[in-house]
C-alpha positions, 0 to 999 in steps of 0.5 A: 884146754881147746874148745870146739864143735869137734863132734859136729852137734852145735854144742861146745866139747873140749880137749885137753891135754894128759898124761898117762901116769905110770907110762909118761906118755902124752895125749890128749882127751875129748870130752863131748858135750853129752858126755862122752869121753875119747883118749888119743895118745897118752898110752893108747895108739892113735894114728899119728903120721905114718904110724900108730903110737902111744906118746903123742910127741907134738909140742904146740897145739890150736883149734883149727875151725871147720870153715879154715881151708885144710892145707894138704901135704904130698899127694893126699886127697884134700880134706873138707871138714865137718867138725872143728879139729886141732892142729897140732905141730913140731917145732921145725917139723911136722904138723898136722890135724886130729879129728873126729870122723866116724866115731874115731880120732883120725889123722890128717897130715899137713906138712913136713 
């Protein structure tokens, strides 16, 4: 489990990590400090990379605070964060942010 402001209200909200079971598809759960309730992954598509899918495969995960710079990988836009996000990553591979922006999970890669 992460705690963070990833709403952006000054209260803590959580991540946590689940499964959907009858699929075994990974993702992970916000839960808000008023209570609501989002599942990225874990059977429901969720921008992940260049693609949406289901199983959000990445095998480490942290907070990144909103006042951390963002790295930005190719020729992205650079992002400046509102809300607390997560870095996720692959071992040898690709990471990454989720974060919340307009009332939805969103992607922003890092690197290869």
């Amino acid at each position: 489990m992460i705690r963070g402001d990833f709403d952006g209200d000054g209260r803590p909200d959580y991540a946590v990590l689940v499964t959907q079971q009858s699929s075994r598809e990974r993702g992970f759960l916000l839960v808000f400090a008023d209570g609501r309730t989002v599942v990225a992954g874990a059977g429901r598509l969720v921008e992940y990379g260049a693609a949406r899918y289901r199983d959000l495969n990445f095998d480490q995960w942290e907070l990144h605070p909103r006042s951390q710079p963002v790295e930005s990988a190719g020729d992205q836009k650079p992002l400046k964060l509102h809300v607390d996000a997560l870095l996720v990553s692959c071992r040898e591979s690709a990471s990454g942010l989720f974060y919340w922006h307009g009332g939805r999970v969103r992607w922003y890669q890092q690197g290869d």
